[in-house]
PyMOL CGO cylinders between C-alpha atoms (Angstrom):
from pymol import cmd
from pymol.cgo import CYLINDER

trace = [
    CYLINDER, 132.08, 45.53, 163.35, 134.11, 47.85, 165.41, 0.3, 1, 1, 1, 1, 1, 1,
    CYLINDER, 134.11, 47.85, 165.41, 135.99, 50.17, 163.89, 0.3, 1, 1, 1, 1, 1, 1,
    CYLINDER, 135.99, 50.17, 163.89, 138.99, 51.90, 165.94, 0.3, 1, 1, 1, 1, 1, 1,
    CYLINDER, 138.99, 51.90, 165.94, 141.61, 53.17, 163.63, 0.3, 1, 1, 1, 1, 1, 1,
    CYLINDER, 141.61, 53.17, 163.63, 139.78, 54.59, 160.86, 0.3, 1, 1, 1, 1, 1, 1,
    CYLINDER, 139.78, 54.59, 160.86, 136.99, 57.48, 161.30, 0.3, 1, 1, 1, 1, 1, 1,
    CYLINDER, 136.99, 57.48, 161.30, 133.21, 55.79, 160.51, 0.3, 1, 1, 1, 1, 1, 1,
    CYLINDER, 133.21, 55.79, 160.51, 132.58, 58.66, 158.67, 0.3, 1, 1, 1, 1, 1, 1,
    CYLINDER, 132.58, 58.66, 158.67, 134.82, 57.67, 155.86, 0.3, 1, 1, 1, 1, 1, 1,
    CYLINDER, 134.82, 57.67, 155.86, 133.53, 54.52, 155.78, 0.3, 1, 1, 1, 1, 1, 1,
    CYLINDER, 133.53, 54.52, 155.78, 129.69, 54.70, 155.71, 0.3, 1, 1, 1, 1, 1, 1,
    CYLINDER, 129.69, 54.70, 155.71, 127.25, 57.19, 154.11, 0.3, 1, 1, 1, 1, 1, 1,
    CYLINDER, 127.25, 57.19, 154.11, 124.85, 58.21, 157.09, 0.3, 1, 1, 1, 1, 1, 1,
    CYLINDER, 124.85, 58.21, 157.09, 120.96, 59.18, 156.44, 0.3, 1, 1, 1, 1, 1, 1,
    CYLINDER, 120.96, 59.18, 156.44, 120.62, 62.56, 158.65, 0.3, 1, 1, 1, 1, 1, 1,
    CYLINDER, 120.62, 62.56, 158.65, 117.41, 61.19, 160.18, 0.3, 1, 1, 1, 1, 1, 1,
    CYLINDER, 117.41, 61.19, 160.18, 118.10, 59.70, 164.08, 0.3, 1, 1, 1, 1, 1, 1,
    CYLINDER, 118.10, 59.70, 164.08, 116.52, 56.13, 164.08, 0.3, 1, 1, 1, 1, 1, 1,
    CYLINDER, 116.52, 56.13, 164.08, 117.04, 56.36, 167.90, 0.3, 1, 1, 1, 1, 1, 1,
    CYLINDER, 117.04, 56.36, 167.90, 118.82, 57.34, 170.89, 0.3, 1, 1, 1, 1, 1, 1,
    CYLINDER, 118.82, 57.34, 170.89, 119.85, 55.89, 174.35, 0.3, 1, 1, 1, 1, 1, 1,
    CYLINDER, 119.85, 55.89, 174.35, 122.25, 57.13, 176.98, 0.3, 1, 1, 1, 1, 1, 1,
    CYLINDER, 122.25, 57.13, 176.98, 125.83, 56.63, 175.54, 0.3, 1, 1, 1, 1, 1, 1,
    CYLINDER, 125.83, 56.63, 175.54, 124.55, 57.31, 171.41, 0.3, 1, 1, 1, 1, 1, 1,
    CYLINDER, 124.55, 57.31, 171.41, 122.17, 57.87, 168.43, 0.3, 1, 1, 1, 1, 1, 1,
    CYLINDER, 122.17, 57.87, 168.43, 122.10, 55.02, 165.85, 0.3, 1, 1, 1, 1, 1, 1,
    CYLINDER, 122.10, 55.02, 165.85, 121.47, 55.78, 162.01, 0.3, 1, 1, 1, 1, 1, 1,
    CYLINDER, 121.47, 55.78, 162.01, 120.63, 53.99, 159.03, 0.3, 1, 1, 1, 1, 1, 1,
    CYLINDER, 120.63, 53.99, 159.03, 124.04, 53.97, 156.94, 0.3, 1, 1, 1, 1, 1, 1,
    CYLINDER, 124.04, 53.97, 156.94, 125.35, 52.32, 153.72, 0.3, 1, 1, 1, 1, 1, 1,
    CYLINDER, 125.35, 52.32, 153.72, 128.61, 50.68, 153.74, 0.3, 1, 1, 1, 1, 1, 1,
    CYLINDER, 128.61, 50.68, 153.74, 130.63, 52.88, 150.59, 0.3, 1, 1, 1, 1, 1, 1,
    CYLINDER, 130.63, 52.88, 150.59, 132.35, 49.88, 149.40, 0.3, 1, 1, 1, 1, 1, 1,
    CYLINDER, 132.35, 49.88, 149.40, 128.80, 47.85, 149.18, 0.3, 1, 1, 1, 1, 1, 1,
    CYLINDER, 128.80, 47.85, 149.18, 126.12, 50.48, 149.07, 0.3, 1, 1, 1, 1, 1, 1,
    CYLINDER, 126.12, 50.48, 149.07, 123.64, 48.15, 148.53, 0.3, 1, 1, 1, 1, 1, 1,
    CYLINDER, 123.64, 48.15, 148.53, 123.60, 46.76, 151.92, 0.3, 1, 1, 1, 1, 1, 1,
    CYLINDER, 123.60, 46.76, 151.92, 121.84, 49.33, 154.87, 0.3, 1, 1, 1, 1, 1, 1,
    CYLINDER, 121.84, 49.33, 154.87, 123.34, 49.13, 158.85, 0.3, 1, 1, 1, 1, 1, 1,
    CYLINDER, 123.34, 49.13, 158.85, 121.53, 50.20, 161.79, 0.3, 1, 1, 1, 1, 1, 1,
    CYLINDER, 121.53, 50.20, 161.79, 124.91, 52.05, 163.45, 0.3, 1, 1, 1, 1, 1, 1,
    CYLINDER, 124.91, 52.05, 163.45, 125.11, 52.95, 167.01, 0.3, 1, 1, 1, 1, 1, 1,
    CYLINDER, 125.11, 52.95, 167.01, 127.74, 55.71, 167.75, 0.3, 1, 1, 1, 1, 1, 1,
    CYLINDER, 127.74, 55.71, 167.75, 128.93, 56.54, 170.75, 0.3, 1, 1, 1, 1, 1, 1,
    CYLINDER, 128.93, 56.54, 170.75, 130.44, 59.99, 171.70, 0.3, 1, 1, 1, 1, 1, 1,
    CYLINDER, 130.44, 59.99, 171.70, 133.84, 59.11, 174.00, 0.3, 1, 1, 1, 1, 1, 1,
    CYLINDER, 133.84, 59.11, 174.00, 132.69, 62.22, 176.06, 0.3, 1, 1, 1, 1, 1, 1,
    CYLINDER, 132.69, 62.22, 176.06, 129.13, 61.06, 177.15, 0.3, 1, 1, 1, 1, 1, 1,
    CYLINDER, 129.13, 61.06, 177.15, 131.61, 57.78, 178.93, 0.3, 1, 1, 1, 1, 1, 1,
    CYLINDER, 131.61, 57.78, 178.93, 131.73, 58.82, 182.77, 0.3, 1, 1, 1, 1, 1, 1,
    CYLINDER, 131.73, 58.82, 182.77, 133.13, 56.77, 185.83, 0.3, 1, 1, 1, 1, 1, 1,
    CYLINDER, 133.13, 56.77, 185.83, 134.15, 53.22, 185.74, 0.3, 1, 1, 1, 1, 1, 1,
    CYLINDER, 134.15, 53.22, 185.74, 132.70, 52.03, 182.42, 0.3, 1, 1, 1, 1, 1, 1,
    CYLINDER, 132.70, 52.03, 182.42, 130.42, 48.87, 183.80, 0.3, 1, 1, 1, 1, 1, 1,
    CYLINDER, 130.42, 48.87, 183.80, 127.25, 50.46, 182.05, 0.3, 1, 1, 1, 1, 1, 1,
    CYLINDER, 127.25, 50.46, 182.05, 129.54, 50.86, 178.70, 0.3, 1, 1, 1, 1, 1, 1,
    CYLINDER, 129.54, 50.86, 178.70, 131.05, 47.55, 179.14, 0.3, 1, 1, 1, 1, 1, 1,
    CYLINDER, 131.05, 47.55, 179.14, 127.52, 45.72, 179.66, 0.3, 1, 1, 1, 1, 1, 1,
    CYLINDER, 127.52, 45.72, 179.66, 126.14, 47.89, 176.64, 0.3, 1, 1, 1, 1, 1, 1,
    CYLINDER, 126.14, 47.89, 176.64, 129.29, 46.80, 173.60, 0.3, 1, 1, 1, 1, 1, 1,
    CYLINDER, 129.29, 46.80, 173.60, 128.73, 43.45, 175.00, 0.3, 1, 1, 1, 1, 1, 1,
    CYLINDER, 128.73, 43.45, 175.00, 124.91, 43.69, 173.75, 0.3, 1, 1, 1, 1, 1, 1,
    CYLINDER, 124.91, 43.69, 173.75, 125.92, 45.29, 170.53, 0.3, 1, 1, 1, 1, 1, 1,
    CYLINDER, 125.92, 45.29, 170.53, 128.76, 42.64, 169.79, 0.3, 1, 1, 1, 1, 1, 1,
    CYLINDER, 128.76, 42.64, 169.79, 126.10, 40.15, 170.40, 0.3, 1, 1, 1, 1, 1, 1,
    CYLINDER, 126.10, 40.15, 170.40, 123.65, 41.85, 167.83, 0.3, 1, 1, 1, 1, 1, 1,
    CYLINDER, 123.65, 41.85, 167.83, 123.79, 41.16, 163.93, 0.3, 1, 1, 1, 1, 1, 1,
]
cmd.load_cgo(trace, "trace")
């Protein structure tokens, strides 16, 4: 799920522990707030680590929108 116009923060309850970073993000374990029973592994992405055309970001949300 992408989420554009509200902030994930309101959305999801983040553990402070990193599960794991790469070049464009960390991802976190998180609970949805409206289901807190379920757990996400969430990959955030910081708009100021995007640089020059995008192809590397492109090729990288079309992994994650393939991922479950």
């Amino acid at each position: 799920m992408t989420i554009a116009s509200e902030d994930i923060r309101e959305l999801y309850i983040f553990d402070e522990k990193e599960l794991g970073h790469g070049h464009y993000g960390s991802v976190r374990r998180a609970k949805f707030i409206r289901d807190p029973g379920k757990t996400y592994a969430i990959k955030t992405i910081r708009k100021d680590n995007i640089k020059g055309n995008g192809l590397l970001l492109k090729r990288e949300l079309e992994i994650l929108r393939n991922s479950d």
